[in-house]
C-alpha positions in Angstrom: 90.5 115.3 119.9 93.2 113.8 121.8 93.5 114.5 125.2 96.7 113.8 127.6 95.6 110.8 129.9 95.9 110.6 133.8 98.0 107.2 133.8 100.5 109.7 131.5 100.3 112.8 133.4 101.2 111.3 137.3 103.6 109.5 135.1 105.8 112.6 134.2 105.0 114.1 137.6 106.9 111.1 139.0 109.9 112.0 137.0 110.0 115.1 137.5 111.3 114.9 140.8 114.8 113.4 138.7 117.1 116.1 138.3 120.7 116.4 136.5 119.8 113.5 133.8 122.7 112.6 131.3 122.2 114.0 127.9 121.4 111.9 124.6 125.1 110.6 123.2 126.0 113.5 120.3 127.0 112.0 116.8 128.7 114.5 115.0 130.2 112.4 112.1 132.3 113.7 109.5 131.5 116.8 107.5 130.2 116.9 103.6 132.9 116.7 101.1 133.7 119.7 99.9 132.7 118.5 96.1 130.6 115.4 95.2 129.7 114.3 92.0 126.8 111.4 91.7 127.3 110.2 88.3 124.9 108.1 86.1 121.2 108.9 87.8 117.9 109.2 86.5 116.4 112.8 87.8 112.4 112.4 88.9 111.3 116.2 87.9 108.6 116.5 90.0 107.1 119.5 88.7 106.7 117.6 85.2 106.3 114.1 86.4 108.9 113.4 83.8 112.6 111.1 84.3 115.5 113.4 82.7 117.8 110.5 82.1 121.3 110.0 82.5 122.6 112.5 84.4 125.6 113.5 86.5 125.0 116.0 89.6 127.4 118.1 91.2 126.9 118.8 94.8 129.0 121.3 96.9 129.1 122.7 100.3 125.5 120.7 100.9 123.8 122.6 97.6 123.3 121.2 93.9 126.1 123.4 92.0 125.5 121.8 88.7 123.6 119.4 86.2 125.5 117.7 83.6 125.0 114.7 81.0 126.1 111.5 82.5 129.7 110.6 82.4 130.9 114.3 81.7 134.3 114.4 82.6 135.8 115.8 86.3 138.6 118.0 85.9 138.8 118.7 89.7 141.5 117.1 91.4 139.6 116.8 94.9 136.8 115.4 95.0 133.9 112.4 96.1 132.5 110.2 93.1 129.8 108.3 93.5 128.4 106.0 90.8 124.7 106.1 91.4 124.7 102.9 88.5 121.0 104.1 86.8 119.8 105.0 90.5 116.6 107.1 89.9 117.1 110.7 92.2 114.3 112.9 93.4 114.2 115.1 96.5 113.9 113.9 100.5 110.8 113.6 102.1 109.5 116.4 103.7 106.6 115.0 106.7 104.7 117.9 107.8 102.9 116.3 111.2 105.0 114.3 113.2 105.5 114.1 116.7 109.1 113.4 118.7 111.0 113.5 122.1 113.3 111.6 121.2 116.4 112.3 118.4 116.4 108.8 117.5 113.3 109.6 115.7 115.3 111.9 113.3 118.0 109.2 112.1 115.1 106.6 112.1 113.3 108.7 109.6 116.2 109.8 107.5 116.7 106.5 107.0 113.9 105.8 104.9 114.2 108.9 103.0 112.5 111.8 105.0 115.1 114.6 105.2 112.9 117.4 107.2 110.3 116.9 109.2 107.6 119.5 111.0 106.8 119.1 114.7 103.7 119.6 115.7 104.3 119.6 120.0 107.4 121.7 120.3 109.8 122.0 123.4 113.0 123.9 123.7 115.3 120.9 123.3 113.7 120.9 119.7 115.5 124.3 118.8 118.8 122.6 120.1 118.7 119.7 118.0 117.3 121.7 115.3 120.7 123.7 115.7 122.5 121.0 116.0 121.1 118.9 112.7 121.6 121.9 110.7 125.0 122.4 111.8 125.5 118.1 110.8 126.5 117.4 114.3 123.8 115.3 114.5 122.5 113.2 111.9 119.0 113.2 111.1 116.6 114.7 109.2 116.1 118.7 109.7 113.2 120.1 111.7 110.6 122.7 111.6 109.7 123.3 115.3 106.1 124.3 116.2 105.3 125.8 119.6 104.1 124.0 122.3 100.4 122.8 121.7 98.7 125.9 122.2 95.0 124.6 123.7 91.7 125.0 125.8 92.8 122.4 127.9 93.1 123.4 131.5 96.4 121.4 133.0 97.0 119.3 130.1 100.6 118.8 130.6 101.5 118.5 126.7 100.1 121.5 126.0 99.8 125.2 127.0 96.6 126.1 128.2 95.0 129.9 126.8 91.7 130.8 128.0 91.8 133.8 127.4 92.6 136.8 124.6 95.5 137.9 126.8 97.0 134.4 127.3 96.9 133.9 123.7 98.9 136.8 123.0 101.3 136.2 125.7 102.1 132.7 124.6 102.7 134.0 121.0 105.1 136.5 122.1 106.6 134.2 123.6 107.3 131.1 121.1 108.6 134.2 118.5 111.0 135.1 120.9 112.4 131.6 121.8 112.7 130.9 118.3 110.0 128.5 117.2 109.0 128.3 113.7 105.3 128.6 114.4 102.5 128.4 116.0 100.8 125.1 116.2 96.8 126.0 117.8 94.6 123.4 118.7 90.7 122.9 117.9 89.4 123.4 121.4 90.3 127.3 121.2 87.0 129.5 121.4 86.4 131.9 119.1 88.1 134.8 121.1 91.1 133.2 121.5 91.7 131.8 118.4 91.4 135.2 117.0 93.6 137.0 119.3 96.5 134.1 118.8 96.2 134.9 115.3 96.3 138.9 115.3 99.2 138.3 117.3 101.1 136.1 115.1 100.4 138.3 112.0 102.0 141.0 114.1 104.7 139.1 115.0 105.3 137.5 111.4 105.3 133.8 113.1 102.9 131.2 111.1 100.1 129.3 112.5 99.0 126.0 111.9 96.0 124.8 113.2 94.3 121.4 114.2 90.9 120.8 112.2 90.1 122.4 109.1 87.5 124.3 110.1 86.3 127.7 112.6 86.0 127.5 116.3 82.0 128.2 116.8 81.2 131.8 116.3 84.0 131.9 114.1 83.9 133.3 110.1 85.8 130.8 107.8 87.6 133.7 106.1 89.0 134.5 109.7 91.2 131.4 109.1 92.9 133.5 106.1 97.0 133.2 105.9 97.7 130.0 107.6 100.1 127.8 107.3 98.2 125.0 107.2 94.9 122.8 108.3 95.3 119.8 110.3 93.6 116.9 109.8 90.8 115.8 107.1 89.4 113.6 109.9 88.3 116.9 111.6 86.4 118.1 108.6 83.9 114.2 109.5 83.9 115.6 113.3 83.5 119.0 112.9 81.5 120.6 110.0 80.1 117.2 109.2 79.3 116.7 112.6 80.3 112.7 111.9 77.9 112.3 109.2 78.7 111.1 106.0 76.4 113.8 104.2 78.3 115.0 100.9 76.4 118.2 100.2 77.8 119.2 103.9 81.4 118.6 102.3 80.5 120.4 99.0 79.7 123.1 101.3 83.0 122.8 103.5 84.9 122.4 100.3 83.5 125.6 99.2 84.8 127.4 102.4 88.1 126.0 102.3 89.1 126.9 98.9 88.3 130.7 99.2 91.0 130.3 102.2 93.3 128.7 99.9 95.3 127.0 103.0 97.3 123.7 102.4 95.6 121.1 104.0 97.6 117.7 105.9 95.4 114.7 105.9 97.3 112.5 108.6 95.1 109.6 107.2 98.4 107.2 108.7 96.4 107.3 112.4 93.3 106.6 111.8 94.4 103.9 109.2 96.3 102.1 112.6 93.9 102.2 115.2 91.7 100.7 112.5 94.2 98.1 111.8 94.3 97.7 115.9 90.9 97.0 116.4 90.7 94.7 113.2 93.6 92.7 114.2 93.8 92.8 117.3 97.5 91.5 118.8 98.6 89.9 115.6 98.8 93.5 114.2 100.8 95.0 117.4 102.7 92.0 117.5 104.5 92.8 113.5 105.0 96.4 114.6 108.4 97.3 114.7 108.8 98.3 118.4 112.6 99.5 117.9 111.2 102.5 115.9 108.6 103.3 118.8 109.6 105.2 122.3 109.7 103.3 124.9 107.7 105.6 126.7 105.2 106.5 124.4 105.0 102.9 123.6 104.3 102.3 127.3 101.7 104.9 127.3 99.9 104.1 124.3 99.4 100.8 125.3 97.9 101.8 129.0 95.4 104.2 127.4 94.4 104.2 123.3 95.6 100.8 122.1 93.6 99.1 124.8 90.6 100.5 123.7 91.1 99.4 120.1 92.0 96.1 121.5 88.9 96.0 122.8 86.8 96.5 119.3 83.5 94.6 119.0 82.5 94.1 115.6 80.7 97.0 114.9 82.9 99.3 115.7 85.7 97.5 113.6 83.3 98.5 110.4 82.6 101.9 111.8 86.1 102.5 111.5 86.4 100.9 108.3 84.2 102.7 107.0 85.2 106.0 108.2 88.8 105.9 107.1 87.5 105.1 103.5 85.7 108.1 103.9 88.7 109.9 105.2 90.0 108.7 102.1 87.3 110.4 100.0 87.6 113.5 101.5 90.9 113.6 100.8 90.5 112.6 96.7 88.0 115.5 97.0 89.8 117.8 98.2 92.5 116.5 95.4 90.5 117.1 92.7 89.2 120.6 93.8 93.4 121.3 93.7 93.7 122.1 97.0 97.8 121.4 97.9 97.8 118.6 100.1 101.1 117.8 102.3 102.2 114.5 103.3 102.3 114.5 107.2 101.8 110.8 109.5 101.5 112.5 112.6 104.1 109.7 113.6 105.0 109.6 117.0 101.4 109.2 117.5 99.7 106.2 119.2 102.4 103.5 118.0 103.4 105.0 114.6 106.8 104.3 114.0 108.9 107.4 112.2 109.9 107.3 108.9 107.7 103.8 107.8 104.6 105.9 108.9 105.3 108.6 106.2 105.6 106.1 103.3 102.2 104.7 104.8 100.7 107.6 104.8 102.0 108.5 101.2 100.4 104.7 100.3 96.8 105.7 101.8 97.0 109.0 99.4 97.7 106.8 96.6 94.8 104.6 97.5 92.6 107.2 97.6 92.9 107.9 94.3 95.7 110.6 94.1 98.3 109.8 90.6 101.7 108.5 92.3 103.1 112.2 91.1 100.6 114.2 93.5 101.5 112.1 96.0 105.0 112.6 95.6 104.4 116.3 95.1 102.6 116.4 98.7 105.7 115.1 100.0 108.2 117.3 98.6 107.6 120.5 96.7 103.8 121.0 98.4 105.7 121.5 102.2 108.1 123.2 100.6 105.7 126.0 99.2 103.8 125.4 102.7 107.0 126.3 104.8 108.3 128.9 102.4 111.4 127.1 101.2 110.3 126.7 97.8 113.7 127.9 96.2 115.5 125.8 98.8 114.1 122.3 98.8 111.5 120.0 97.1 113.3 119.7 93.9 116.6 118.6 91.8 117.7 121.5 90.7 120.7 123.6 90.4 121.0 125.7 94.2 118.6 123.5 95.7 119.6 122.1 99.1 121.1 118.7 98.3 118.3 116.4 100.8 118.1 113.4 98.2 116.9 110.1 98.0 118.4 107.7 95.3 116.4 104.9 94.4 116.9 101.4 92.4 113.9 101.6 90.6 111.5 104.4 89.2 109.1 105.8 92.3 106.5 106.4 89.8 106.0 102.8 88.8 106.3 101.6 92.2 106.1 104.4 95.3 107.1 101.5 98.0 110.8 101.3 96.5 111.4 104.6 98.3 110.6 103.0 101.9 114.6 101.4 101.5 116.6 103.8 99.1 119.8 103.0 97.9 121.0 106.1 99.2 120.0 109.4 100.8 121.9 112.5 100.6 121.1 114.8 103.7 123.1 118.3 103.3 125.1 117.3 100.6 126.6 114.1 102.5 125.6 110.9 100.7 124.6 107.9 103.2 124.9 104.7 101.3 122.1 101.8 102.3 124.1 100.1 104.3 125.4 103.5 106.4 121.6 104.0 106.8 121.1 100.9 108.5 123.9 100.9 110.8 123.1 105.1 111.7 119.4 104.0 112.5 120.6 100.5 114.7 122.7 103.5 116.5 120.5 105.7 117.0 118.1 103.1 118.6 120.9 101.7 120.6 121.3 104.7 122.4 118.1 106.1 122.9 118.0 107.2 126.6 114.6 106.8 128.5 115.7 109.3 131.2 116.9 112.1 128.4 113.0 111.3 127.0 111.4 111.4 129.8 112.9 115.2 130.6 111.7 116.6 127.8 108.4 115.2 127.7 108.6 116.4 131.3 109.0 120.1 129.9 106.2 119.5 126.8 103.8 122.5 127.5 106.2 125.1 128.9 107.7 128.0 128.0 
């Protein structure tokens, strides 16, 4: 489990002491259209796996208000057309583990596609710029905001330490009233914690996702009942396998986890870098794109976890290897016993850039063996059953939530095309490639270190 480092910790400290720091520059751009009509598109139905072809879709005030045959005529005089020229359509990317300080990370993932994201490390800037991206006056993908890491940790400074029954319940009391979405509990919790956190939240109707598949010690499986998700297939190798490769262990945690019947988030992305790190060294580091990656995180990343993966002898290089191909059995297992997997990169993460790491970690699902539709499933209509807004997004369909991607060639022949769409449709407002890249360059342009740097300072408070 991660921990937050010294070299990190002083570093906030140190910055703290700044007061009065100017805000991140506000983007409202202009507001949907009040009708627009993508014409000539090929519809991926995901729940199918079928292409409805030729079609025409009419989007208004940011919803899908109608599906016709391509090239039906519009009688409204006021409208946006836009020719989508045998464009293939299916619903945004929804990535349910990712990790941000910074709302550059939101225009750099819609970019490639991801419309709504889940953070997993929440602060109360979060639920202003979740405001504010609903309401389109900023432009990014829409978030679902955990509560701050809720952990075991004694003065962890990204997280909020609860040692005890009565801190637990305190601290959930406290993220339902602020206005988080959830609950996001760590590993580390003991057993009388972990409980009381999740009495609470049941009383408090507030959801609870939790890092690690698996009990804290002294801790029934069916305890875990109702959650919003599990965290992590790499915890299932750490904790119930106790980092043994020994299958009749997994049948057995298999077992356990389907009579919970809890979505499960692989995050295989992570482990599939730092393997990549320690394999190849600075050549690998070098290709990243840094633009997509904080600054600071960057800077702290490279003080503390990617040194030690630069550091990789041989053996550990096939240790790791070899474990993430395991993490990528686990995963197909846990595929074929129909468990609903959700796509989420945990981006934000060591140097995982936003947006790319969700197609990557979409790729390392496919690799392990899951059809191109599951995948896609994982990543759209899976979160959306997760999160409860199965009638709102995940699919093309008429009152659906217009978060789109439109794509030159068919996803299900080839799932790296949606990396660069065409187009994206956030909301109802369509974003042509070209807008994409010039919103992202933005986006980068004016990241401010010293807006970052105050909210990471307040990551663990309430």
């Amino acid at each position: 489990m991660k921990t937050p480092t010294i070299v990190f910790t002083v570093f906030i400290l140190f910055i703290a002491a700044i007061n009065h720091l100017p805000s991140y520059a506000n983007d409202s751009g202009k507001k949907p259209g009040s009708l627009l009509y993508i014409d000539n598109v090929h519809i991926v139905d995901i729940d199918s796996g079928q292409i409805i072809r030729d079609r025409q879709l009419q989007i208004h005030n940011g919803k899908i208000t109608a599906i016709k045959p391509a090239r039906t005529p519009i009688t409204e005089e006021h409208h946006i057309q836009h020719d989508g020229k045998g464009c293939y359509v299916l619903p945004g990317l929804i990535d349910m583990h990712v990790h941000a300080f910074d709302p550059a990370a939101f225009t750099i993932a819609l970019s490639h596609g991801v419309t709504h994201v889940r953070l997993m490390n929440g602060v109360k800037e979060h639920l202003q710029w979740r405001k504010e991206l609903e309401a389109g006056h900023r432009i990014g993908s829409t978030l679902t905001v955990s509560s701050p890491i809720i952990s075991g940790f004694k003065n962890a400074h990204t997280h909020y330490t609860a040692q005890t029954p009565a801190e637990a319940t305190k601290v959930v009391v406290k993220a339902k009233q602020q206005g988080y979405d959830l609950i996001k509990a760590y590993g580390n919790l003991d057993a009388r914690v972990l409980k009381a956190l999740l009495r609470e939240a049941k009383k408090q109707h507030i959801p609870v996702a939790k890092h690690g598949p698996h009990p804290a010690i002294d801790m029934e499986w069916n305890e875990l009942a109702g959650l919003q998700s599990l965290e992590h297939v790499e915890d299932i190798f750490q904790g119930p396998l106790n980092y043994q490769q020994d299958q009749q262990k997994l049948d057995e945690a298999i077992v356990k986890l389907k009579m919970l019947d809890i979505p499960i988030t692989p995050t295989l992305n992570i482990f599939w870098q730092l393997t990549e790190i320690s394999a190849q060294k600075q050549t690998y580091i070098n290709a990243l794109p840094k633009d997509y990656i904080s600054p600071i995180i960057a800077l702290e990343a490279n003080q503390n976890q990617v040194k030690r993966w630069l550091k990789s002898p041989t053996e550990m290089i096939e240790h790791n290897q070899k474990t993430l191909a395991f993490l990528q059995d686990i995963t197909w297992q846990l595929y074929q016993a129909e468990f609903l997997l959700l796509v989420g990169s945990d981006s934000g993460e060591l140097l995982s850039p936003h947006g790319l790491a969700t197609h990557k970690e979409m790729e390392l699902m496919q690799q392990a063996g899951l059809p191109t539709i599951a995948v896609l499933r994982a990543a759209t209509i899976n979160a959306a059953k997760a999160l409860e807004k199965e009638s709102q997004l995940g699919k093309v369909a008429i009152g659906f939530i217009a978060d789109l991607i439109l794509s030159k060639h068919n996803p299900l022949e080839n799932l790296t095309t949606l990396q660069n769409p065409d187009a994206v449709v956030k909301q109802g407002r369509l974003f042509p490639k070209s807008e994409l890249e010039q919103l992202r360059q933005k986006a980068i342009d004016e990241r401010s270190f010293w807006q970052e740097m105050n909210t990471l300072r307040k990551a663990g408070e309430f």
